[in-house]
N, C-alpha and C positions, 0 to 999 in steps of 0.2 A: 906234597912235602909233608912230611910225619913233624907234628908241632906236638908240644906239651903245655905251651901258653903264646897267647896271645891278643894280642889287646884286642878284643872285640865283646863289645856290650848288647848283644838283640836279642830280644824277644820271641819267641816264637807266637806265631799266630795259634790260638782255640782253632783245635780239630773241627773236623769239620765231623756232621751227626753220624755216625757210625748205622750200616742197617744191622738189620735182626741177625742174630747170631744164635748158635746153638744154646741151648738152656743148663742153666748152673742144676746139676744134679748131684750133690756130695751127699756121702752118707756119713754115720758120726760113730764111725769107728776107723776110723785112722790111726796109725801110728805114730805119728810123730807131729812134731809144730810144723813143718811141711809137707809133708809125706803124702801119700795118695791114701786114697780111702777105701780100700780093698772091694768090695763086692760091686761097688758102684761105678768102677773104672768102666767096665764092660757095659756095663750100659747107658751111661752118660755119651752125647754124643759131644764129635768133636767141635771144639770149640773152632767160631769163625777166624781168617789169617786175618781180619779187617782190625783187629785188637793188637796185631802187630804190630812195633816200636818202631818207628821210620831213624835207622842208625843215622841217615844225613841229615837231620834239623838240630843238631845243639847249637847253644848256643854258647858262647867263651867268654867269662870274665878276666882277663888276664892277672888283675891286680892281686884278685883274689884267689885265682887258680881255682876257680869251680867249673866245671861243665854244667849244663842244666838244661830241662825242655819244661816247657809251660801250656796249658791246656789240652794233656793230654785225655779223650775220652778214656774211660775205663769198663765200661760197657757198651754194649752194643746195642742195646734200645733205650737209651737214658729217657728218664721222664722230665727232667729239668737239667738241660745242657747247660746253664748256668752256677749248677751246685756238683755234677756229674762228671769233674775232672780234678786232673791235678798235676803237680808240680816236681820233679825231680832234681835232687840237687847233689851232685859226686864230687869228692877231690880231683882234681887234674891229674891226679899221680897215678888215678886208677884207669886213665882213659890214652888212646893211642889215636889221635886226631890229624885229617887234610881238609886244611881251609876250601871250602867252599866255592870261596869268592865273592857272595852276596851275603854275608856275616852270620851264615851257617857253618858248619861242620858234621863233616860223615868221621864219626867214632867211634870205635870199637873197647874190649878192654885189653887194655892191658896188662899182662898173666907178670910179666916183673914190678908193676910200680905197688910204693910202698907207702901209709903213713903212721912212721912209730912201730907196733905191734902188727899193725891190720895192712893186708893188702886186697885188692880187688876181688880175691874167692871168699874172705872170711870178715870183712867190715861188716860191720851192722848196721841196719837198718832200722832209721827209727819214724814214726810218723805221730805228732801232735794231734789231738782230739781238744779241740776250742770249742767246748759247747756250751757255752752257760746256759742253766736252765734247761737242758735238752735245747740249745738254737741249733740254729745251723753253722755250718763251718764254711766262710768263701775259699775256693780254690785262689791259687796266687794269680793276682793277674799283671804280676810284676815283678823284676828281681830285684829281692833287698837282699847284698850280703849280710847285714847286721843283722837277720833273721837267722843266718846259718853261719855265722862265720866259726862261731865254738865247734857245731858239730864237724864242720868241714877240717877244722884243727884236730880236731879228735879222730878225724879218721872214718867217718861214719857218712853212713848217706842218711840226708833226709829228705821224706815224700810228706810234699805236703798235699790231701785230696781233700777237697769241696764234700762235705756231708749234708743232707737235708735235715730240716730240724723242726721243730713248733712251729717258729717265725718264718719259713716259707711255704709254707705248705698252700697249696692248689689245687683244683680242681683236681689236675691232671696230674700231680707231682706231690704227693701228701706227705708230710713231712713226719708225722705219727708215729707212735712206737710201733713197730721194731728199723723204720727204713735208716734212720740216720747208722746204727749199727749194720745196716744190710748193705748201706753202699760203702762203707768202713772196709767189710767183707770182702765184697765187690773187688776195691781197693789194692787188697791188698793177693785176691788171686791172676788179678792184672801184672801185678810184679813179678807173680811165679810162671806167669803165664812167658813173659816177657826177659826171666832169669837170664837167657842165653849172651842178652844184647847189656843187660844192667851190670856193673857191680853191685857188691855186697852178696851176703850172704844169705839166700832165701829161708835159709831153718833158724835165722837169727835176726826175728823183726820182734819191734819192741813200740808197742804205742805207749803215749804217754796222756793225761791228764788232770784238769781240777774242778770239783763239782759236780756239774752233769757230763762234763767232761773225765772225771775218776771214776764217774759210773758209767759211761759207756767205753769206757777203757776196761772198766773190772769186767761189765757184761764179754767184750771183746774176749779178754782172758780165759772165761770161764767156759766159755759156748762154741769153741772152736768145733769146727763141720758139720753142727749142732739140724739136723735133721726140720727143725721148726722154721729153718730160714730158705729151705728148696725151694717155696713157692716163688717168695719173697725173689730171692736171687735168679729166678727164672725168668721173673716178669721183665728184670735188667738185661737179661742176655750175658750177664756175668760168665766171666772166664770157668770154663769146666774141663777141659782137658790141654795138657801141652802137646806142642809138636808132635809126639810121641804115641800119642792118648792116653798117657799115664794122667788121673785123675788129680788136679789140683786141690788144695786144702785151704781154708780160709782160718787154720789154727795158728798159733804165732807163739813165741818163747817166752815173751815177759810183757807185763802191763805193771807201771808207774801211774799212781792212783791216787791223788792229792780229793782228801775231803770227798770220799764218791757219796751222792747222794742216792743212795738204792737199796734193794729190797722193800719195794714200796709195799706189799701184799701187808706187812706186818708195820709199816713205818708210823702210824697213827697211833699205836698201841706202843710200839717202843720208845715213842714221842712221850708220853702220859707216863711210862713209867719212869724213865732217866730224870724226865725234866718238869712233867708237867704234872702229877701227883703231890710237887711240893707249892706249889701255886695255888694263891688264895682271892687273887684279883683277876678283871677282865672276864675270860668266857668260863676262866676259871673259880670265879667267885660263889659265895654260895648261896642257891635259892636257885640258879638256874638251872636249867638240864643241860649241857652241857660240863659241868663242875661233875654233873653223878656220871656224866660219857667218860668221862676222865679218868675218872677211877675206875669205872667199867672197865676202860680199854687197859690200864696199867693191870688188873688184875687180869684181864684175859690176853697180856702180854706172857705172863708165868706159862702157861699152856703151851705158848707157840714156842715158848723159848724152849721149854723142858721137853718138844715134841722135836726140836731140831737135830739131838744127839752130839751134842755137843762138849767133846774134853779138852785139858789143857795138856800140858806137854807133857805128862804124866801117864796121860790115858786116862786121868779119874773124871766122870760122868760131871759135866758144869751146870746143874739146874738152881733151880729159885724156890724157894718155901714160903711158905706164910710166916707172916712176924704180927708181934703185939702192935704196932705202930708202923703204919703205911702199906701199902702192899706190897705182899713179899719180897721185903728188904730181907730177905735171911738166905739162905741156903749157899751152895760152891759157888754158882755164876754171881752170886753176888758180890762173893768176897773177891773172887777176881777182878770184877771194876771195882772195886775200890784198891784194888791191889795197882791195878789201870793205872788211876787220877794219883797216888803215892808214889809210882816207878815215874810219869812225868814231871813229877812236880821234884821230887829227886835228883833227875837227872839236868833240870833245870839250875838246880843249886849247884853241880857238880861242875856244870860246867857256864857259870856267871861268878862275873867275878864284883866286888860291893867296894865303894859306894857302886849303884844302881842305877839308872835314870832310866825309867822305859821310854822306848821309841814308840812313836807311832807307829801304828801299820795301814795301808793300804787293805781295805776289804772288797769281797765280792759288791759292786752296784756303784765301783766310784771310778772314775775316770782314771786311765793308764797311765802313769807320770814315765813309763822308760822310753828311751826313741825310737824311732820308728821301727817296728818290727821286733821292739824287743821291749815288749810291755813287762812292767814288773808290779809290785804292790807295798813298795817302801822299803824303810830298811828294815823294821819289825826284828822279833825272833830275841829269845833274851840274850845274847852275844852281841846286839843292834845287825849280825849277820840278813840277809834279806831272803824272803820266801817268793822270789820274782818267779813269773810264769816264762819258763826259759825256754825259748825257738819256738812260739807258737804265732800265730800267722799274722802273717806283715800288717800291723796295721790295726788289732784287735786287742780288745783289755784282756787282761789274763784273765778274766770272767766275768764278763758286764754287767752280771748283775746272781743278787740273789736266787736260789730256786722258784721261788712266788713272787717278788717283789717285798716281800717282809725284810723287817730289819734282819739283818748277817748277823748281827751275834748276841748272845745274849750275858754275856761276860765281858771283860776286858777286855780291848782290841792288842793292848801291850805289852801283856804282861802286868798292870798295875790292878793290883788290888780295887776288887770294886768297880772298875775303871768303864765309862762309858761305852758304851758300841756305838754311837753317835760322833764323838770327838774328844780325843787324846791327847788337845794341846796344850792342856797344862798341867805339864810330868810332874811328878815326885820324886826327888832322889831320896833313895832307902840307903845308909849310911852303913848301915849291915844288915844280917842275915835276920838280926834279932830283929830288927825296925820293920822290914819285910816280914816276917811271921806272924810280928802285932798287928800289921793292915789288914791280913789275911783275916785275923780273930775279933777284928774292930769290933762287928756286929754279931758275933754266936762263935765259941772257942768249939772250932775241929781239927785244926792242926797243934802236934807238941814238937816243937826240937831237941834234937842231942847236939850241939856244938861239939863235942869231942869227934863225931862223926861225921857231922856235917850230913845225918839226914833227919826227912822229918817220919812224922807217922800221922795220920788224918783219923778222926774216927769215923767217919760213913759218907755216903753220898749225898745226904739232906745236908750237912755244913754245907760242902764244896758247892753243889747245884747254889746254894741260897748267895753263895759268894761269886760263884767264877761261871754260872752255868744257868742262869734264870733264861724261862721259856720265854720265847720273843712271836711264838705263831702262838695263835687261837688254836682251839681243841676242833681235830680235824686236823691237822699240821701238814698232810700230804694229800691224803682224798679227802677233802674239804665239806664239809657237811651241804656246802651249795655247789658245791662241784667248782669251787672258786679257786682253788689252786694251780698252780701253773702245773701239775702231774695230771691234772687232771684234764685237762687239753694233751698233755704228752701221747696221753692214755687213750685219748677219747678218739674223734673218725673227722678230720677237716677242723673246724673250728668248732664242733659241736663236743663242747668239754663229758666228760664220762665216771660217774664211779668204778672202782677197781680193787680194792681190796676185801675179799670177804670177809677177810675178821671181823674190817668193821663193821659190814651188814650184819653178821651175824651177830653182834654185840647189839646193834639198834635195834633188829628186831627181837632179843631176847627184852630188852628192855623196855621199848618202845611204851607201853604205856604208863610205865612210872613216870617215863620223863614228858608225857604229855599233860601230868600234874605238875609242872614246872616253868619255871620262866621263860619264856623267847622259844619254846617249843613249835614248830610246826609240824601238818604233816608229810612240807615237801620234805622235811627229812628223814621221811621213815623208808623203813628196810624195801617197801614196792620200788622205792627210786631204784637203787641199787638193782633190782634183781631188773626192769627192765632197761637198765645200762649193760648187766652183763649179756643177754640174750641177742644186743648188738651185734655187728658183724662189721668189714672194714670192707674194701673192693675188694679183696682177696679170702671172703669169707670165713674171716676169723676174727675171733670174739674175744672181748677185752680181755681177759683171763688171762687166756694163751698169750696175749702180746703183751701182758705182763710179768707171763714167765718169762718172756724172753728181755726180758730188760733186767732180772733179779738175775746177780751172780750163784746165789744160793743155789734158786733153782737145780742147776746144774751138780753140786755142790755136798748138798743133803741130803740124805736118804730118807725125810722124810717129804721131797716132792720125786714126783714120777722122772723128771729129769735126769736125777744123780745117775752119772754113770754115762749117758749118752753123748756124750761131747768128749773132744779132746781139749784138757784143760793144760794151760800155761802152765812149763815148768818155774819160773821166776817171777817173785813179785817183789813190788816196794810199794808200803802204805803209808800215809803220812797225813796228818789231821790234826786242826788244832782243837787242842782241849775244849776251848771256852765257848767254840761253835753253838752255835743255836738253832743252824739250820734244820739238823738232824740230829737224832740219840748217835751217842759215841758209840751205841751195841751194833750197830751198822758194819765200822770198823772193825769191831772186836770180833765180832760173829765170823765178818767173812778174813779174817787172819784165822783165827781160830778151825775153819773147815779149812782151810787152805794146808793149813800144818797137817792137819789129820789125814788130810787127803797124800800126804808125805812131799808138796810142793813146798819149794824154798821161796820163804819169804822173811822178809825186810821190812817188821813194822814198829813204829813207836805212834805215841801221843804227845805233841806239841807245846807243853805250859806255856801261857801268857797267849797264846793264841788264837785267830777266831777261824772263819771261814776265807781262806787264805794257803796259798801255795808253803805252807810251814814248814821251815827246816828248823833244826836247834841251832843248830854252824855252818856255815857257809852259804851256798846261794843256792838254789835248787836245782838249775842249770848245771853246776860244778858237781854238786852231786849226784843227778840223774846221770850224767857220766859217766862218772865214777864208776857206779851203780851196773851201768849197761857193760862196762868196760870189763867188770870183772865177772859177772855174771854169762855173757858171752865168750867168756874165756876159760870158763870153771866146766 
């Protein structure tokens, strides 16, 4: 009997271990977000049928009208069959289903069902990246509709897949850069693999994330059949060719990027200059050597930045100069972050309305207040609208913690001037715009108003940082001077944490004996650490460098790393970040929007006022807008 609903709630049982399968060979010139990869079709062998979709296991929610299977393997020599599956979850409307009789269903799709706009050929696909921290992601081992019920309204399928991350890494199953992104990969050439038997649309998948989750979304984005990942996707037995032997693609349409924490090569130096060159206390005090790192790196930030090739929607060339006062606070790239922190804080006015009360927000490292399956992080956002982490996996904080375990923000959590990154429970109501402008100036006048316009105008970055933006990590903020930071495990080979960006090396060892005249100096932290970290190698005989190009979206991106160019990158983005973050320099964001335009991809980005390190939206909820977002974007 041909059914469309019916009351049946089961589970499917975790596949069972899949054996060795043909090896993922893509090359990184492909044409499309899913297209084949021309030259490599022909000699990529074909992919095993044991990665085949079994059409009789769904399973039927009736109430909810989902179809769905759970523990799906996605490759065929998984190294950790507990992190190595995942979950699919379709409208009823797109599947043509007969009862089983033991609370399965053999399904097909169905070429007339419809929901809204989207029908079974052209629904999108979207899949969650919950990585805080670089962790790992659990595949679902249970159905919650409350995880999916939006997207299943919307029309859309969502796959949720188990990633490997820092926090499981094994012997036998290293969680390490670049695997959580390889089994991401993996992931998602399993669906193309599998197109014939799924809905949705295979040239319209869409991840989503926040944190280290918006960085290995942005990576996702940028490094589509990126040539660096063959091994990687080999050792999985990952999907290589369909039915056909037409070459599968691990490239994909759009990536949603809340807060990505990445471009780590440079993030030490971009760290010193946003935020930590105006710091006079802690590592940044002065008499130690770390205080002279600091400026070191903010000055040999100008370099990296002026070597990246970077314009604004003009085409005119974005670099940084030397100034009389801090390191180069002058030149184009600088007027545009402050152009940045003046368009958020603008848009902020524009659309709040006074008197004011900031809400609190929910930050990265504090327990999930939404339920089950649908973690959020308060109401936040200056509208009190919410920056919730929307459909991400049953059961998990929209980002459990910080990148390093450091304090999330070094600003207001609120929007409230000043405002603790600690706790935000005792608001202030701002009565107007003008009462809000004075908190702003309490301590050092950078903002002026026009009331007749209703905007402001700021005069530089040293106000704001000192008001909305103060450094909350030690010097070292990413690759850590003890190799203390949680990237620095990301980075490293098992638990044995790693340096990884050469700037800094190269900044310690240019300096290195000055600052052995200085306080708290050792010489575990001179430039030999570094160089024998990078001469490292992984089981796959690759050295930290390379597995941190493959984690930087830039990479891909710039013409000034060997990358640019070899990938296929996402035609659609949305960025989204709050201002006050302290996790990371906003030039993170700014950078990789900035290449993203030039490269002539559509992208969707702002900066969040009142905001920290948090799913920010200005209005509405993130969920409703990530939507929105895919909705039109997959239809454009």
């Amino acid at each position: 009997m041909n059914i469309s609903r019916r009351a049946v709630m089961h589970a499917v049982p975790v596949a069972a271990l899949l054996g060795a399968a043909g090896l993922a060979a893509c090359s990184n010139d492909s044409g499309g977000a899913g297209g084949a990869t021309g030259e490599s079709a022909s000699a990529a062998p074909t992919t095993s049928t044991a990665l085949a979709l079994d059409s009789a296991a769904w399973s039927y929610d009736a109430d909810g009208d989902v179809y769905y299977q759970l523990g799906l393997t996605y490759v065929a020599s998984p190294q950790d069959s507990s992190y190595e599956t995942l979950g699919v979850f379709v409208p009823g409307a797109y599947m043509s289903a007969i009862d089983n009789g033991d609370g399965t269903f053999t399904a097909e799709i169905a070429g007339d069902g419809a929901v809204g706009e989207w029908t079974a050929a052209t629904a999108p696909i979207v899949l969650p990246v919950n990585t805080p921290g670089y962790a790992a992601q659990q595949p679902p081992s249970e159905y919650s509709y409350d995880t999916v019920a939006a997207y299943m309204e919307a029309g859309f399928v969502y796959v949720q897949a188990g990633l490997r991350g820092k926090d499981s890494t094994t012997d036998a199953a290293p969680g390490n850069a670049p695997w959580g992104v390889t089994d991401l990969k993996a992931a998602v050439r399993y669906l193309r693999y599998n197109a014939s038997a799924l809905p949705g649309d295979p040239e319209q998948i869409f991840v989503f994330g926040h944190s280290g989750g918006g960085a290995q979304s942005a990576v996702m984005g940028a490094s589509g059949d990126s040539a660096l990942y063959t091994p990687y996707l080999e050792a999985l037995g990952a999907a290589t060719t369909d039915a056909d032997g037409k070459a599968l693609s691990d490239a994909i349409a759009g990536a949603m990027c809340w807060c990505p924490i990445t471009s780590l090569d440079a993030a030490n130096a971009a760290y010193e200059w946003n935020m930590g060159q105006f710091a006079t206390t802690g590592t940044r005090a002065e008499g130690t050597w770390t205080r002279a790192y600091s400026q070191d790196l903010a000055a040999a930030y100008a370099s990296h930045l002026n070597g990246l090739g970077l314009v604004d929607a003009d085409g005119n060339a974005l670099t940084l100069e030397e100034s009389a006062d801090g390191q180069y606070l002058a030149g184009t790239y600088y007027n545009h972050m402050v152009a940045v922190v003046e368009q958020s804080l603008n848009d902020f006015l524009a659309a709040t309305e006074f008197p004011y009360t900031p809400n609190s927000t929910e930050m990265a490292g504090m327990e999930a207040q939404g339920g089950a399956g649908a973690p959020g992080d308060g109401e936040g956002g200056p509208d009190g609208a919410g920056g919730e982490a929307p459909g991400l996996p049953s059961g998990a904080p929209g980002d459990a913690e910080a990148p390093d375990g450091a304090p999330t923000d070094g600003g207001s959590t609120d929007g409230a001037p000043g405002g603790s990154s600690e706790d935000s429970s005792e608001s202030v109501t701002y009565e107007t715009v003008d009462d809000y402008i004075a908190a702003l100036n309490q301590d050092v006048e950078w903002v002026s108003y026009d009331p007749s316009s209703n905007t402001a105008t700021i005069t530089g970055l040293e106000g704001f940082v000192a008001s909305q933006k103060a450094a909350t990590k030690d010097v070292g903020a990413l690759d850590g001077v003890d190799r203390g930071q949680t990237e620095n495990t990301v980075l490293g080979v098992g638990q044995t944490a790693m340096h990884f960006s050469k700037l800094s090396r190269d900044v310690v060892d240019a300096n290195q004996d000055a600052y052995a005249s200085l306080t708290d100096w050792s010489d575990e932290y001179g430039s030999s650490e570094y160089d024998s970290d990078f001469v490292q190698t992984d089981a796959l005989g690759v050295d930290v460098l390379t597995r941190e190009h493959m984690y930087n979206p830039m990479y891909f991106l710039s013409t000034a790393y060997e990358g640019a160019g070899t990938s296929t990158v996402a035609p659609s983005w949305r960025i989204r970040t709050g201002i006050t973050q302290g996790d990371t320099a906003s030039t993170v964001e700014v950078n990789l929007a900035l290449a993203l335009q030039a490269a002539g991809q559509a992208v969707d980005f702002a900066t969040v006022w009142g905001q920290g390190h948090t799913m920010a939206e200005l209005t509405g909820t993130g969920e409703e807008n990530f939507i929105a977002w895919v909705t039109e974007r997959a239809t454009s």
